[in-house]
N, C-alpha and C positions, 0 to 999 in steps of 0.2 A: 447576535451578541456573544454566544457564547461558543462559535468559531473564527471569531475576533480573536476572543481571548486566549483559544487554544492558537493563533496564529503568534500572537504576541511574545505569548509561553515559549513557542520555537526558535522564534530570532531572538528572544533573549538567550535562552542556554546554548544555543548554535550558535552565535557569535563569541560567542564565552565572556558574557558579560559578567559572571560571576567565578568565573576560574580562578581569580588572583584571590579571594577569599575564601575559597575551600575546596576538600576533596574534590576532585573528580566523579568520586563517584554519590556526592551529593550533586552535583550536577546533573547528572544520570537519573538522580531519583528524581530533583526538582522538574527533568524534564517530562518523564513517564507521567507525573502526577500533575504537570501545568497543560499537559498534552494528552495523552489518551485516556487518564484518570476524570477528568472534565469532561471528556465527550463521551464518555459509558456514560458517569453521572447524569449525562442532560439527558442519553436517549431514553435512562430509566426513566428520568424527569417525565419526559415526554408521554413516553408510554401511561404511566398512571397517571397523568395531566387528563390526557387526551381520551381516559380509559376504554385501552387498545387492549385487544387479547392478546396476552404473548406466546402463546401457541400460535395463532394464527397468522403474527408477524414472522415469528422463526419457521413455521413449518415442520414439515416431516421428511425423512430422506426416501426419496422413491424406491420401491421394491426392484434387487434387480440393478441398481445403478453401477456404466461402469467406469468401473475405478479405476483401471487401465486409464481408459479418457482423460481423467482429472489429473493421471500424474504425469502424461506427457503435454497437458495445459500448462503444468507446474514447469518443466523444463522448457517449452517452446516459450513460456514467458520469461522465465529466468534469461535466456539466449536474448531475446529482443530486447530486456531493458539493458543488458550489458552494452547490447552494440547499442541503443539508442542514446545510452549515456557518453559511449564514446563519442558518438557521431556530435550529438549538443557541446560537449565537451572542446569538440576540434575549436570552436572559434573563439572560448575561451584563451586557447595556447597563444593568440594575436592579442584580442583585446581586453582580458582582463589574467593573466598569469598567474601571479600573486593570487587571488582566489582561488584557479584551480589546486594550485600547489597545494593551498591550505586543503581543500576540499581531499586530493587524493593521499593525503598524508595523514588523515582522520581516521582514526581504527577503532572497531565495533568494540572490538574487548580491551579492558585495562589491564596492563602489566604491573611487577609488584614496584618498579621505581616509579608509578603513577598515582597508587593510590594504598592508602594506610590497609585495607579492607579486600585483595583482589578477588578471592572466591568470593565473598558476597556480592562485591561489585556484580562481578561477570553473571552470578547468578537471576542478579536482578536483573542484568542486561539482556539474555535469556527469557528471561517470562517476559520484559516489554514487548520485546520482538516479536514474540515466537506464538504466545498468549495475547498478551492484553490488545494490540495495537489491532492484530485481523478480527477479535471479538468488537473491540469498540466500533473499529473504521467500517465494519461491517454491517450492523449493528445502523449506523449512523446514515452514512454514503448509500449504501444498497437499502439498506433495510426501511427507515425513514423518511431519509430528505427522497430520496426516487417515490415512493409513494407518494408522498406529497404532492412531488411535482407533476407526476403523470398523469395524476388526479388534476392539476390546474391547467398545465400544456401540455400534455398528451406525451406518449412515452420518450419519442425521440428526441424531444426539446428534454423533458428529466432526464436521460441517458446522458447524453451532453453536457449539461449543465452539472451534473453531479459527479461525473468523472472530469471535469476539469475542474474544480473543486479540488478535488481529491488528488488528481495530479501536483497542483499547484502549491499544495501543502508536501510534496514529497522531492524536493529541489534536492540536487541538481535530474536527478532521476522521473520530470515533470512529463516528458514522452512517453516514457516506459508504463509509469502510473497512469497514465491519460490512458491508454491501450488497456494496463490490467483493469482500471474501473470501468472500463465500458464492457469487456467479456465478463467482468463479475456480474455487473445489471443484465447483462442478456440471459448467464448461468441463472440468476437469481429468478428471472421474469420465465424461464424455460422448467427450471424442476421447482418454483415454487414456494424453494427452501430457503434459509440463509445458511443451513448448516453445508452444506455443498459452497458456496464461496468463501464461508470462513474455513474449512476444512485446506480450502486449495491456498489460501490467503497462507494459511500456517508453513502450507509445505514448503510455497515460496519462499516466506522469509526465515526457515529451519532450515532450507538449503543455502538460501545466503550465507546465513553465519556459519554454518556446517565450512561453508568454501574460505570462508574470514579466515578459518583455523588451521585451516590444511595448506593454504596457498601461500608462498612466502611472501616477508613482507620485508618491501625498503623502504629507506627515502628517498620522495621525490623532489627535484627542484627546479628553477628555471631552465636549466641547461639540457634538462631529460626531454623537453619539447623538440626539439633538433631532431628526431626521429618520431615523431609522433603519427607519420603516412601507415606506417604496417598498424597499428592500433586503428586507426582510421580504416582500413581496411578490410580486417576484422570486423569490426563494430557494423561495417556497409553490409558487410555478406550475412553477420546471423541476422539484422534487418530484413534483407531481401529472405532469406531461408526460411524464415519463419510468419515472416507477411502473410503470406496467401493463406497460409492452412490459419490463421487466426483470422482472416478477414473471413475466412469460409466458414466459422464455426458462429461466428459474431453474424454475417449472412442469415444463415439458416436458423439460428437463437433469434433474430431479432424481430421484437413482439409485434405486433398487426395492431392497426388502431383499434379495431375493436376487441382486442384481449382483456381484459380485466387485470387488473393488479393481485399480485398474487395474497396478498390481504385479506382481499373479498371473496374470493375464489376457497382459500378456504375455511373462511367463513361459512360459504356457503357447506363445504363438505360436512363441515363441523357438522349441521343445522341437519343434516339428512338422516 
C-alpha cells in the first residue's frame, strides 16, 4: 500500500498534474513528501511495528573500509546509468518522441523565471536528492523489503525483486537503477552495514546534480533526434566499460544461501 501510494505521488507530480496551479517549487515539495517523506515514514513505521533494533538494521561501518573502492563504485555507476539511459532512450527517438523531448528538457534545478522562491527551491532540491531519497530508498529497498524477502525466498529471489522495485520507480533511468539496487544489496549483504550504500547512494546522486550545474544546458526538440547514433554510442561504450568490473564486484559480493541477513548477524554480535 504504501508504495502504491509513493508510486501514485510520482506520476502525479511528474506528469505535472499540478503545474498549472502553483509554483514549481511546490511541486517539488509535494513531490519529496508524496514520495520519499512516506517511505522513511513507513520504514520507521515498520521498524517499531515490527520492534526491529535499529542499530542492528543500520549496522556499523567496518574498520579499515576502503573508501577508495566506494568512490570509483560512485563513478563506474554514474558512467553506466548515463549510457544505459541513453541506450533505453534510443527507441524512444522512433516510438515515443514527444516523451523524450519532455523527459530531456526536465531540469533538476529551478531558475528565477520558474519559480517565486529559486534559493529555496534549489535548496530544497538539494536535501531531496542528495539527503532524504538515498536515506529513505535505503532504508526501505536494502535495508527492509531485502530482509524480508530473503528471509521468505532466499537472497537472490529478494535481490531481484527489490532492485526492480526500485528500478522501476526511477524512470526513464530503470537499467541504471536496476544495476545500482542490486550492487547496493550485495554492498549491503557484504559489510553488513546500510551506512556504506547510503553513503555511495549520496555520492551518486551529489555528483548528478554537481554535473546538472556545471554542464550546459539546451533545448531539446524533435529535430535534435536526427543525430542521436554518437549518443548511442557513447551510452554503448560506458555500458560495455564499466559492465565487467560491476558484474565482478556484484560476483564476488554476492551472498551464499547459507549467509545470514545482515540483521541477525548482528544481532548476534550485539549478544556477545
Amino acid at each position: 500500500m504504501i508504495l502504491a501510494t509513493y508510486l501514485i505521488g510520482f506520476i502525479l507530480i511528474s506528469t505535472g498534474s499540478f503545474s498549472e496551479y502553483s509554483d514549481p517549487f511546490f511541486d517539488s515539495l509535494a513531490l519529496g513528501l508524496s514520495t520519499q517523506g512516506i517511505l522513511l515514514l513507513w520504514g520507521i513505521w515498520v521498524i517499531r511495528r515490527s520492534n526491529l533494533s535499529r542499530d542492528a538494521l543500520i549496522g556499523r561501518i567496518p574498520l579499515n573500509y576502503p573508501w577508495l573502492l566506494a568512490f570509483g563504485i560512485i563513478i563506474a555507476m554514474l558512467l553506466y546509468s548515463i549510457g544505459a539511459s541513453w541506450v533505453f532512450s534510443y527507441p524512444l527517438t522512433v516510438f515515443a518522441p514527444d516523451m523524450l523531448v519532455d523527459l530531456l528538457n526536465t531540469r533538476i534545478f529551478l531558475e528565477t523565471t520558474e519559480t517565486a522562491q529559486p534559493m529555496l527551491a534549489n535548496s530544497w532540491i538539494v536535501l531531496l536528492i542528495v539527503i532524504l531519497a538515498p536515506v529513505s530508498e535505503e532504508l526501505v529497498f536494502r535495508g527492509i523489503l531485502l530482509s524480508r524477502w530473503s528471509t521468505k525466498w532466499g537472497h537472490t529471489k529478494a535481490i531481484l525483486l527489490s532492485s526492480t522495485l526500485f528500478g522501476s520507480l526511477h524512470f526513464p533511468d530503470i537499467i541504471g537503477a536496476f544495476m545500482f539496487g542490486i550492487l547496493m544489496c550485495a554492498i549491503y549483504m557484504k559489510t553488513r552495514t546500510l551506512i556504506i550504500p547510503i553513503i555511495i547512494h549520496v555520492g551518486n546522486n551529489l555528483t548528478a546534480c554537481m554535473l546538472s550545474l556545471l554542464l550546459p544546458t539546451s533545448t531539446v526538440d524533435v529535430n535534435s533526434f536526427q543525430n542521436v547514433q554518437f549518443e548511442l554510442y557513447i551510452g554503448l561504450c560506458c555500458v560495455m566499460l564499466t559492465s565487467p568490473w560491476l558484474v565482478i564486484l556484484m560476483t564476488r559480493w554476492w551472498p551464499k544461501k547459507k549467509d545470514k541477513i545482515p540483521y541477525l548477524h548482528n544481532i548476534e554480535d550485539a549478544s556477545k
